[in-house]
C-alpha positions in Angstrom: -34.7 13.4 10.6 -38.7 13.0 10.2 -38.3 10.2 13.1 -36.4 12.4 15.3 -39.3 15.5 14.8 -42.0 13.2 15.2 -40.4 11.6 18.7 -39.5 15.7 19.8 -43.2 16.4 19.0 -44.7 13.5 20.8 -42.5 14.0 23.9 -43.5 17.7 24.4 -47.5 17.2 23.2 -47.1 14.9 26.7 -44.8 16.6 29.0 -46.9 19.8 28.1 -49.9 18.2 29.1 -48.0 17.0 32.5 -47.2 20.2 33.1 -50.4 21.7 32.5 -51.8 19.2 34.9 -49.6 19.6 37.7 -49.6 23.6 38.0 -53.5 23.3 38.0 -53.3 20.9 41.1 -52.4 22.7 44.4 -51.6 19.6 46.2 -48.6 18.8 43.8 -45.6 17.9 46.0 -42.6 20.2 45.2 -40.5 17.3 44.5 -42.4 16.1 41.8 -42.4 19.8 40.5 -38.8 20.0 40.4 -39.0 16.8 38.5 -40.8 17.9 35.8 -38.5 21.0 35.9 -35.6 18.9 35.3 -38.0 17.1 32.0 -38.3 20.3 30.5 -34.7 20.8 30.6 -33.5 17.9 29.3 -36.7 17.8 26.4 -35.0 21.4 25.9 -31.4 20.8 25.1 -32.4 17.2 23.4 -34.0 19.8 20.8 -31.2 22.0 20.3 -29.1 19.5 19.6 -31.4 18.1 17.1 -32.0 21.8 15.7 -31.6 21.1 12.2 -34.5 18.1 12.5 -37.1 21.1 12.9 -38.5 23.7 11.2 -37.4 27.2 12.3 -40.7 28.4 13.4 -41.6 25.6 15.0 -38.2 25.9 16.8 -39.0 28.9 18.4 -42.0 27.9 19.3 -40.4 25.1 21.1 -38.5 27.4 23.2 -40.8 29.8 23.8 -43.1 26.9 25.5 -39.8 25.7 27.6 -39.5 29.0 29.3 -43.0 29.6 29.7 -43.7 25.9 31.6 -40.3 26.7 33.2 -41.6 30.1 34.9 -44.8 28.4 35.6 -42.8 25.3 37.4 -40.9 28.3 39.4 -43.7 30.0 40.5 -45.7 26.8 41.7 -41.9 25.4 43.6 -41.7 29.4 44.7 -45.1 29.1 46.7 -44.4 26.1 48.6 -41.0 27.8 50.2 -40.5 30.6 52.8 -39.1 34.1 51.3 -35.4 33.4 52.3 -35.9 29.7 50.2 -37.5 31.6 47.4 -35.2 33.8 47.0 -32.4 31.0 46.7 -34.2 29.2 44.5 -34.8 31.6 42.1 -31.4 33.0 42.1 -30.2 29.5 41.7 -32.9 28.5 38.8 -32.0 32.0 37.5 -28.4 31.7 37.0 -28.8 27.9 35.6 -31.1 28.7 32.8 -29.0 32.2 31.8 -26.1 30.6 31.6 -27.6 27.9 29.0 -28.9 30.8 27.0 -25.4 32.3 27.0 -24.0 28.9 26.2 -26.1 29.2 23.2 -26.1 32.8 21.8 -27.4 32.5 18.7 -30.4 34.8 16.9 -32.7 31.5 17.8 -32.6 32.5 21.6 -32.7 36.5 21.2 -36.2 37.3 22.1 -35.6 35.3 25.6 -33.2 37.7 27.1 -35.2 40.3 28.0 -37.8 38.3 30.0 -34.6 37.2 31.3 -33.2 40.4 32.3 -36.5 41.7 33.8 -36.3 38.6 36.1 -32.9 39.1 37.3 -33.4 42.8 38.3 -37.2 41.9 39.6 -35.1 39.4 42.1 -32.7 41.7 42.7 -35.6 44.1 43.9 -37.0 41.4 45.9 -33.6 40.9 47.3 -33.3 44.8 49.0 -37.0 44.3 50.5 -36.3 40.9 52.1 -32.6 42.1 53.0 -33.2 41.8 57.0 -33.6 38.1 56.1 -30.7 37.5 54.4 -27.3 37.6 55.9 -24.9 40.3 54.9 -22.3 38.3 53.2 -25.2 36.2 51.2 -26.5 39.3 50.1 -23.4 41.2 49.1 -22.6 37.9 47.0 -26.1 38.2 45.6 -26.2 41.5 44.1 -22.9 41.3 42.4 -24.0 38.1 40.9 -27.3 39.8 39.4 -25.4 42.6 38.4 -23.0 40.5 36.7 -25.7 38.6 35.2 -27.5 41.6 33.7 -24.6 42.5 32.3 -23.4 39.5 30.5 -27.4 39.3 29.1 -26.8 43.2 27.6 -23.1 42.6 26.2 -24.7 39.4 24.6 -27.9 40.8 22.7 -25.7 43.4 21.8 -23.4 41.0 20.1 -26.7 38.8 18.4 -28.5 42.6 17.4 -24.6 42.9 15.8 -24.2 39.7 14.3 -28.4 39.4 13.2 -27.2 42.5 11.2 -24.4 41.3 9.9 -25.9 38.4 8.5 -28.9 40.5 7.3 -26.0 42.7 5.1 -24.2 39.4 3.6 -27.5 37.8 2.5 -28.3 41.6 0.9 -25.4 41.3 -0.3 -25.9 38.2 -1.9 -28.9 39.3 -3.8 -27.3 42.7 -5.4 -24.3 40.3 -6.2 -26.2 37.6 -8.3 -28.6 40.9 -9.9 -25.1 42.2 -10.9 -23.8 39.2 -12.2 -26.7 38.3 -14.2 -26.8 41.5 -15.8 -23.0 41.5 -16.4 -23.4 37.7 -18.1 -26.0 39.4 -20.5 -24.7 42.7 -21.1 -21.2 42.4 -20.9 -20.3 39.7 -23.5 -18.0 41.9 -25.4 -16.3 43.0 -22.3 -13.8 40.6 -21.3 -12.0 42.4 -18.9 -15.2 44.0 -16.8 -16.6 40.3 -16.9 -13.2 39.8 -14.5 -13.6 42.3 -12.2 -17.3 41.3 -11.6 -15.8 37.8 -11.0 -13.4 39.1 -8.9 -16.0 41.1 -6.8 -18.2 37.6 -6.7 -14.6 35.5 -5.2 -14.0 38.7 -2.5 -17.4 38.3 -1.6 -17.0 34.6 -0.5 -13.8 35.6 1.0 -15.3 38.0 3.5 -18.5 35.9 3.9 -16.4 32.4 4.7 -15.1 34.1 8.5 -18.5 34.4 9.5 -20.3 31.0 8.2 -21.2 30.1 12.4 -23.6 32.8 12.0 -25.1 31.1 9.3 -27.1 27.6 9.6 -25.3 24.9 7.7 -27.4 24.0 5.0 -27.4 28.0 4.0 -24.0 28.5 3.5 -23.8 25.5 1.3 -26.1 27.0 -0.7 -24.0 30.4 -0.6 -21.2 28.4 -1.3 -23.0 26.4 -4.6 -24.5 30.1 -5.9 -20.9 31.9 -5.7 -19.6 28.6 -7.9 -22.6 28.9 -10.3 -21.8 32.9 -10.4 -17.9 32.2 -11.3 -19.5 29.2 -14.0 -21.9 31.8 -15.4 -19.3 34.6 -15.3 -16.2 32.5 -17.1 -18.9 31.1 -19.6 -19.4 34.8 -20.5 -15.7 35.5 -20.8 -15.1 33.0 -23.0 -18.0 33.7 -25.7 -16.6 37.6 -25.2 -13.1 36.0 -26.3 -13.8 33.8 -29.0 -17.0 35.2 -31.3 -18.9 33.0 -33.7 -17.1 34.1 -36.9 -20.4 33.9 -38.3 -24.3 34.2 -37.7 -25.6 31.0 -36.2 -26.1 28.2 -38.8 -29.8 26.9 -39.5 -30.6 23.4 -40.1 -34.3 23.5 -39.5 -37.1 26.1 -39.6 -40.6 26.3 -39.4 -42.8 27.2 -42.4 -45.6 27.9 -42.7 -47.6 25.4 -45.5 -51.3 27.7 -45.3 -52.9 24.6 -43.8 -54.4 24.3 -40.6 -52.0 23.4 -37.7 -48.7 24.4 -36.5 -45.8 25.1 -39.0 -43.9 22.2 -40.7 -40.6 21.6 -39.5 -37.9 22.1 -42.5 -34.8 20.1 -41.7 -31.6 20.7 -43.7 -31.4 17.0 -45.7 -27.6 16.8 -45.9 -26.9 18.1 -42.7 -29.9 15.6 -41.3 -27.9 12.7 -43.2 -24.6 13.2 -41.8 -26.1 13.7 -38.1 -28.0 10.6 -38.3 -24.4 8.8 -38.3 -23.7 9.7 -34.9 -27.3 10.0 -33.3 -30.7 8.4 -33.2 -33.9 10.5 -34.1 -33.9 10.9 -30.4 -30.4 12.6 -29.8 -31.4 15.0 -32.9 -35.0 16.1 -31.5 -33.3 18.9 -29.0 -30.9 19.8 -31.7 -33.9 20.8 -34.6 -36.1 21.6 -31.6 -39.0 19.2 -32.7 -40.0 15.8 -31.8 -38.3 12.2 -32.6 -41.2 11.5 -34.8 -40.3 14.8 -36.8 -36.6 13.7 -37.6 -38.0 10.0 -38.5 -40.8 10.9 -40.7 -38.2 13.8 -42.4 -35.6 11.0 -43.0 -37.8 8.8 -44.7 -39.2 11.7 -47.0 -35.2 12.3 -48.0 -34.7 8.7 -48.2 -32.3 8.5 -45.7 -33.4 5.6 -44.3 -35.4 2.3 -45.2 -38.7 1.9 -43.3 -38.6 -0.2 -40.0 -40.5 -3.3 -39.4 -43.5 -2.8 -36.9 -42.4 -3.5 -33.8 -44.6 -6.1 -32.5 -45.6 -8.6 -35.3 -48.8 -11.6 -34.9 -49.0 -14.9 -37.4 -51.3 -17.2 -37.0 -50.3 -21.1 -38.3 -52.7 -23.6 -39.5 -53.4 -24.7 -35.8 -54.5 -21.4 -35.3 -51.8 -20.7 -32.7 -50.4 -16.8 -32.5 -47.0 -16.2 -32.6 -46.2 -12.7 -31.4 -42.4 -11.5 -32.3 -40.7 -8.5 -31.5 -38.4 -6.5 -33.9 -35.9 -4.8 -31.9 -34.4 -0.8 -33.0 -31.7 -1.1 -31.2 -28.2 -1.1 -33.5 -26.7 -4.7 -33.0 -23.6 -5.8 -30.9 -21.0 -6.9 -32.7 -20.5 -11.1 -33.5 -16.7 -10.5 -33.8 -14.6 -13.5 -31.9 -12.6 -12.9 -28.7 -9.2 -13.7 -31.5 -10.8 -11.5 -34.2 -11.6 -8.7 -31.5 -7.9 -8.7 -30.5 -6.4 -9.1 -33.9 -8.7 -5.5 -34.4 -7.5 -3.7 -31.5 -3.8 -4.6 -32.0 -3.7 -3.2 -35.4 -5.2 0.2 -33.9 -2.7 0.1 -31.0 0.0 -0.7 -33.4 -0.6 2.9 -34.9 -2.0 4.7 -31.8 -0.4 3.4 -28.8 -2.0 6.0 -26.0 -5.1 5.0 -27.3 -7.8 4.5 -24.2 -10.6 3.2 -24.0 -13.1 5.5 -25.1 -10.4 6.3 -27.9 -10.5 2.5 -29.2 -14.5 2.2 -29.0 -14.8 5.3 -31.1 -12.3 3.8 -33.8 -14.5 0.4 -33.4 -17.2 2.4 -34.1 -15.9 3.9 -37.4 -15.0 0.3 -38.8 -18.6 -0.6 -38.1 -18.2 -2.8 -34.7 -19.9 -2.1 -31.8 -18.2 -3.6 -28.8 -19.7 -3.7 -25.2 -17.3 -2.1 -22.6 -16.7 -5.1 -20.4 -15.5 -7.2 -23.7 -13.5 -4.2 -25.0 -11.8 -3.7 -21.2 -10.6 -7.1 -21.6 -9.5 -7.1 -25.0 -7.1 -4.1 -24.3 -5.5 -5.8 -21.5 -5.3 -9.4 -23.4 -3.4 -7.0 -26.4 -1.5 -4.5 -24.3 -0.2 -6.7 -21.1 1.0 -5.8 -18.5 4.8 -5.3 -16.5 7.5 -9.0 -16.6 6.5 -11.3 -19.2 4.0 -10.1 -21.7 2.8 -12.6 -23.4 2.8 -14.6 -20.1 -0.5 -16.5 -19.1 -2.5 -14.3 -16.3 -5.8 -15.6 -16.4 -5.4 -19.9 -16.0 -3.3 -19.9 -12.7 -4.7 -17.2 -10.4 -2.6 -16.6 -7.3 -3.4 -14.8 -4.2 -1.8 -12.1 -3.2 0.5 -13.2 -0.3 3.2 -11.7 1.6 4.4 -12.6 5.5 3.2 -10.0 7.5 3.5 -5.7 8.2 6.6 -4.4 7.3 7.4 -7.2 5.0 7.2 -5.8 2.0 6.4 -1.7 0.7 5.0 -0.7 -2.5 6.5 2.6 -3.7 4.3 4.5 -6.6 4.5 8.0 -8.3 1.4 9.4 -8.9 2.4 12.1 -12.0 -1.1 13.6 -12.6 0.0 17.2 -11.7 3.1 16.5 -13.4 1.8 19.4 -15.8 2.8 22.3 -12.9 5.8 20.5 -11.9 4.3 18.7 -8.7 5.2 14.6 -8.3 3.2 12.3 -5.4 5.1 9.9 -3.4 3.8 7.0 -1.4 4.8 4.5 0.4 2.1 1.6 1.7 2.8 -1.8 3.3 1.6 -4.9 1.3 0.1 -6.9 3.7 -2.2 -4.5 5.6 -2.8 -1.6 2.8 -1.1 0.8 5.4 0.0 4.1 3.7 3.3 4.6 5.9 4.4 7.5 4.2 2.9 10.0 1.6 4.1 13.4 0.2 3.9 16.0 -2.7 7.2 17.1 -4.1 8.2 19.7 -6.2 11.0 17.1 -8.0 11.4 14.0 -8.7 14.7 12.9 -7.6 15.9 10.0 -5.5 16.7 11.5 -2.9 13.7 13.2 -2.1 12.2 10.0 -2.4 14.6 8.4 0.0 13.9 11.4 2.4 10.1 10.5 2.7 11.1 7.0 2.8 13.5 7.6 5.8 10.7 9.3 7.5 8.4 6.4 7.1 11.0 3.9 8.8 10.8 6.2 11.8 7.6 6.0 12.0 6.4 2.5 11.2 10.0 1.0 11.1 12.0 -0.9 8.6 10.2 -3.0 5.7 12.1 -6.2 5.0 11.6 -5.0 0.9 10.2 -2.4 -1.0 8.8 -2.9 -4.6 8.9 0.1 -7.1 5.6 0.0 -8.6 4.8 2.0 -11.9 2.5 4.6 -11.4 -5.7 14.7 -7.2 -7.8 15.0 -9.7 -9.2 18.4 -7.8 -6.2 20.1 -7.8 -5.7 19.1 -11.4 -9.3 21.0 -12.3 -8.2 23.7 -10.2 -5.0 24.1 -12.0 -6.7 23.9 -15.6 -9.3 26.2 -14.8 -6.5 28.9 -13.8 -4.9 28.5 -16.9 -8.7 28.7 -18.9 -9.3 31.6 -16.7 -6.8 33.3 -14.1 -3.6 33.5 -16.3 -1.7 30.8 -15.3 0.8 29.5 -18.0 2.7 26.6 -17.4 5.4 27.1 -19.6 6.7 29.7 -17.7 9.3 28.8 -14.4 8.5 31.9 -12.8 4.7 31.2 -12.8 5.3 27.8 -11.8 7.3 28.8 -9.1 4.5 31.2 -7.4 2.1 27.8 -8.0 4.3 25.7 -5.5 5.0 28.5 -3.2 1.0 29.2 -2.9 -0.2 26.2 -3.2 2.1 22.9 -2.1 1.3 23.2 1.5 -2.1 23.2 0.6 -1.8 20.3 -1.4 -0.2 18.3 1.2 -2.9 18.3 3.7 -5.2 17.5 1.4 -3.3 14.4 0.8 -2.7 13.7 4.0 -6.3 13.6 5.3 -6.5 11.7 2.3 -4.0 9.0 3.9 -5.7 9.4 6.8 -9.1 8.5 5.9 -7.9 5.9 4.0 -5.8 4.1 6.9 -9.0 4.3 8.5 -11.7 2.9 6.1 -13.2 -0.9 6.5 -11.1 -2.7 3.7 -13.3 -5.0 0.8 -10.8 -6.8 -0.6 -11.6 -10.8 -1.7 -8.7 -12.5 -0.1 -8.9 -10.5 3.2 -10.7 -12.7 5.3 -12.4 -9.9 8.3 -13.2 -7.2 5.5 -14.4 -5.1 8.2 -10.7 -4.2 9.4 -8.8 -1.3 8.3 -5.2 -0.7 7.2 -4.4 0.6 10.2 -5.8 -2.1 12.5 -4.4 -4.8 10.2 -1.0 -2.9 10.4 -1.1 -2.9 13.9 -2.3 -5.9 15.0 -0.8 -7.7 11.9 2.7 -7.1 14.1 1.2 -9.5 16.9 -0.3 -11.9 14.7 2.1 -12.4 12.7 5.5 -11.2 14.1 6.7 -7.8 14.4 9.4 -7.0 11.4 11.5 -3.8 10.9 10.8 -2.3 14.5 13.3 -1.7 17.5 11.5 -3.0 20.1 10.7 -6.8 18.6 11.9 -8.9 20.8 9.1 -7.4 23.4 6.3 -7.5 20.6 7.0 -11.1 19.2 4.3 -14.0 19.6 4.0 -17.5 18.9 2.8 -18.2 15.6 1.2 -21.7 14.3 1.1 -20.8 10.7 4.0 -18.1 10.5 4.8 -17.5 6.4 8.4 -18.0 5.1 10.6 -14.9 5.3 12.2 -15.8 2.2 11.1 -15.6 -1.4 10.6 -18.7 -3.7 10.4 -15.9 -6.7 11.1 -12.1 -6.2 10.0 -10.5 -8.8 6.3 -12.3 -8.1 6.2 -11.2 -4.4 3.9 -8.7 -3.6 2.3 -8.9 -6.7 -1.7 -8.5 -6.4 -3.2 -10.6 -8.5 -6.6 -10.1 -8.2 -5.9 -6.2 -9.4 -4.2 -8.0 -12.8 -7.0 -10.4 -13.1 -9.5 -7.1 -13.0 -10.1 -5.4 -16.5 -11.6 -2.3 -15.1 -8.5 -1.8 -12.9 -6.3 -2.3 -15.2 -7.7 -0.3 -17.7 -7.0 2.6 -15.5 -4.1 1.9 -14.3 -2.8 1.7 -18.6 -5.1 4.8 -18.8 -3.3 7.1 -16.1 0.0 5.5 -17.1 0.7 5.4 -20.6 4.6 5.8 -21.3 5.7 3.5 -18.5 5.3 0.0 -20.1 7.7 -1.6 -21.2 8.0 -1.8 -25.2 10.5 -4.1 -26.0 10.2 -7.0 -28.0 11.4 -10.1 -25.9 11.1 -12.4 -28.8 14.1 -10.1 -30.3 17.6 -11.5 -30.4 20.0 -10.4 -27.3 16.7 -9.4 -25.5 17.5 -8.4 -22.0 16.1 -7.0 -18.9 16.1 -2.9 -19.2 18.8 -1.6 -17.4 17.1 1.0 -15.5 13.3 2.1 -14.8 12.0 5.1 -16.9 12.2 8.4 -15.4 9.7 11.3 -15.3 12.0 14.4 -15.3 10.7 17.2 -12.9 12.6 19.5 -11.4 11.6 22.6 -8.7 11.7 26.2 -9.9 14.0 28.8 -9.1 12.4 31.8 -7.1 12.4 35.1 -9.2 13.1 37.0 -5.6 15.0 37.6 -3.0 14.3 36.1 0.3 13.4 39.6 1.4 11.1 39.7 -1.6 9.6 37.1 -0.8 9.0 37.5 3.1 7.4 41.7 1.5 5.2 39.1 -1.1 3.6 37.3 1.7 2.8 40.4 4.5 1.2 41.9 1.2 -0.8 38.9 0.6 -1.9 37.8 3.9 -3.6 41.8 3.9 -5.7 40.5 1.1 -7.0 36.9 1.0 -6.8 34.3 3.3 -4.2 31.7 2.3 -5.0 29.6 4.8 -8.2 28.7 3.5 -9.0 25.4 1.6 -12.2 26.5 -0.5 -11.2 26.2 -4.1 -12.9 29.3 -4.8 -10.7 31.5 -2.3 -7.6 29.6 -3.5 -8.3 31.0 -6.7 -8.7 34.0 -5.5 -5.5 33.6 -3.7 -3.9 33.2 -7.0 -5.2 35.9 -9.0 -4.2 38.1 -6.0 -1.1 36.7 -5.7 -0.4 37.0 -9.4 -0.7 40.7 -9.3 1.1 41.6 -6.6 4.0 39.8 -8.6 3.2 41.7 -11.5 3.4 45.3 -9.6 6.7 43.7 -7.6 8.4 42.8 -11.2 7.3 46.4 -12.9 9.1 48.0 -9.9 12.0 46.1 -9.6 12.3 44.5 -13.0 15.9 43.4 -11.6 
């Protein structure tokens, strides 16, 4: 941005001196004049475009020294023609640079109409005293153009004056809103239910604010967006302190006394609370928390002989050659010497008796046996104990294969996604092996097979028929959204009805988001190791994986199929290893959170257990859809009365919730009225 302001600047500092030169110069050819006309111009909308680069004054500066060298330019081209020529050439010029203005209607070009305007009716004067030069029909055309111009230049600055003012009353607006809220936060904390309404007033606000963000620069209504979110923050941080009161007044672990010596008060700190927090944080992790220095907390732990004194940090000895030895004495708490076996042996007796345990859930019981374990070697720890899908106890790490399987449409992954399985919402998807194509994606309100084979039919029609499709096991936004309305907007997931009005809200909503999600990732540059041209996407190596390597599942392949030197085998040495990616098993940090986000889906049998067999089936994630609460003619009254209120079309997370808590009620009046 600094580049583009600096080139603007430098290209109008010397076309503004061009100018200058020429109009001062009476011998300047009229050709070379409408030349530097037609610099101006383009120098002109080359800075509009670039509007954001510069600052506003400066902006408006800009333009005002565009129109001014652009009148002059006129007037110099205007005294080299006859009167009939003049005229033309204004009314011509005239029409050109209104209709740019009008193009761009914004507050930034206001103060240029009326110079405008009194141009257009000053020609159209000039027009009735030169009207025996003009033909008739030339001049009926040119009055009714004028008039039309000065026309469209009123309705317009009536529609900036109208939207300036609008944009004048949201941004006063904005101010009363964020006084009232921050007297509300500190006045209202025993007031759970005003705290509400004032949240609802700050989520209305952005409703009627969000159809009328053109009038707004960009970067300004971000920031209206961000304060509205810190308002709602501040507002359900009040609402929560107003719900659940210290039981008691606040506890004191430290205190300043005063000693009757010179200097600031000593800093009492509470000796067993001070011993039991120096277990879970250094001196510098407890210097907020007694609101005094890390020197304060050491020197007070030493007085309660909490802790042994610490070796200087630097130490010098000097041997009998006289040579200095400097040595360093490190504070940091040491990593732990435990073995790769010994590590595992640990972290299989804790999974033993805590199964779901993560990662952060394992270092913290490390911690409490006295072993502090870097991430990366506890990452690979947890998948050496816990394993993965197949064989177990096979070997994963000696023999590293590649990922490999013919071509597009050879092989389909199928994964559920359960991570809004809490509200009763399951995501499908469907992406080819070979090109990391996602052929078919949806959110579902069940989990049955045949809503999977729905989505899965669909994805044949469009991409065509995959030779075989692996079941893998497997919106963290929505998720947050959906937590924070149970927190905060009365959402309770335990009840069918509630969960019902959740999917008939919000489901649609989800869906696009996941497909512009499928979207941008069929059209991201892949970075995968064994993909040789990294640059390519999953939908270029879809496509052009057909012609490089055959065309499979489609109608039409007899027309698409090429010659192939290294074609790969259609048929599989070992199934249940095709379409495996290795490299992902091979990665601890992938793993991890794959185990992490999919805890009950491994398989626990013991294969070293007699009559050990295969499981008969997968395991199954019951979800089923709601039933509605209304009638269909309910429903069709719930939505006119809704679409009256919010916008349900919008996908800021703050008018969704607003969306919901509107919603909510008008269920609540519909139910009191017709409990039946």
């Amino acid at each position: 941005m600094a580049a583009v302001l600096l080139n603007i600047r430098t290209a109008f500092q010397i076309l503004a001196a061009d100018v200058r030169s020429a109009l001062d110069s009476d011998a300047t050819d009229v050709d070379i004049l409408a030349q530097w006309q037609e610099d101006v111009l383009r120098l002109q909308t080359y800075a509009d475009q670039e509007h954001m680069s510069i600052p506003e004054d400066e902006f408006r500066n800009l333009q005002h020294s565009f129109v001014t060298m652009l009148h002059g330019l006129d007037g110099a081209i205007v005294m080299h023609l006859a009167t009939l020529h003049a005229i033309r050439f204004r009314h011509r010029a005239l029409c050109d640079r209104t209709a740019w203005i009008l193009l761009h209607s914004t507050a930034d070009y206001t103060e240029m109409l009326p110079a405008y305007r009194e141009s257009a009716l000053r020609l159209y004067a000039q027009a009735e005293e030169s009207h025996a030069l003009i033909p008739p029909d030339e001049l009926a055309t040119l009055r009714t153009s004028l008039t039309s111009l000065v026309d469209n230049i009123d309705s317009t600055a009536e529609d900036v004056a109208r939207s300036t003012t609008l944009v004048d009353n949201i941004r006063s607006a904005y101010f009363v809103l964020c006084d009232r809220v921050t007297t509300a936060a500190q006045t209202q904390v025993g007031d759970a239910d005003r705290l509400m309404l004032q949240r609802e007033e700050v989520l209305r606000f952005l409703a009627e604010a969000e159809p009328h963000c053109a009038l707004f620069r960009p970067a300004e209504f971000n920031d209206l967006r961000l304060g509205v979110s810190n308002m709602v923050d501040v507002l359900d941080d009040a609402v929560h302190r107003s719900s659940d009161p210290p039981a008691g007044p606040p506890m004191v672990v430290a205190q300043r006394v005063r000693t009757g010596r010179r200097g600031r008060p000593r800093v009492e700190i509470n000796p067993t609370f001070l011993e039991t927090s120096l277990q879970m944080r250094g001196p510098t992790g407890l210097a907020p928390v007694f609101n005094c220095s890390s020197r304060t907390v050491r020197r007070r732990a030493l007085e309660h002989n909490l802790v042994e004194p610490g070796a200087p940090v630097i130490q010098q000895a000097t041997d009998d050659a006289g040579n200095v030895t400097r040595t360093h004495t490190s504070t940091t708490s040491p990593v732990s010497t435990l073995t790769d076996t010994e590590l595992d042996v640990i972290v299989s007796s804790i999974l033993s008796v805590f199964p779901n345990f993560g990662r952060r859930m394992l270092a913290g019981c490390l911690r409490a046996q006295g072993h502090r374990v870097p991430r990366t070697r506890l990452l690979a720890a947890y998948i050496r104990v816990h394993g993965v899908t197949g064989n177990i106890f096979a070997d994963r790490r000696i023999h590293r294969r590649v990922y490999k399987v013919a071509g597009p449409n050879a092989l389909w992954h199928h994964d559920g996604q359960h991570g809004l399985i809490r509200w009763k919402f399951v995501v499908h998807c469907f992406i080819d092996g070979w090109s990391r194509y996602i052929v078919g994606i949806r959110v579902h309100n069940n989990n049955r097979a045949e809503t999977v084979l729905l989505l899965f039919h669909r994805a044949r029609a469009d991409c065509g028929d995959p030779s075989r499709v692996r079941g893998d096991h497997g919106g963290q936004k929505w998720k947050n959204f959906f937590l924070q309305l149970e927190h905060n907007a009365g959402l309770h997931c335990s009840r069918p009805a509630h969960i019902w009005l959740v999917h008939h809200l919000f489901l649609a909503n989800i869906n696009v988001d996941v497909q512009d999600w499928a979207a941008s990732w069929n059209n991201h540059s892949l970075h995968e190791r064994h993909i040789a041209d990294r640059s390519r996407s999953p939908r270029d190596r879809f496509i052009f994986g057909m012609i490089e390597n055959g065309p499979r599942g489609i109608s039409n392949h007899q027309e698409l199929r090429v010659q192939r030197r290294e074609a790969l085998p259609d048929t599989v040495d070992d199934p249940q290893a095709y379409g495996i990616d290795w490299d992902v098993l091979d990665d601890p940090m992938l793993m991890a959170h794959h185990l992490a986000n999919n805890p009950d889906e491994w398989e626990a049998a013991n294969p070293f257990s007699p009559g050990y067999t295969r499981p008969s089936e997968l395991s199954v994630v019951e979800c089923e859809a709601p039933n509605c609460p209304f009638t269909p003619a309910e429903v069709a009254a719930f939505d006119a009365e809704l679409a009256l209120r919010v916008n349900r079309t919008t996908r800021d997370m703050g008018i969704c919730r607003l969306v919901w808590v509107e919603a909510l009620r008008i269920c609540q009046q519909m139910y009191t009225i017709n409990p039946e």
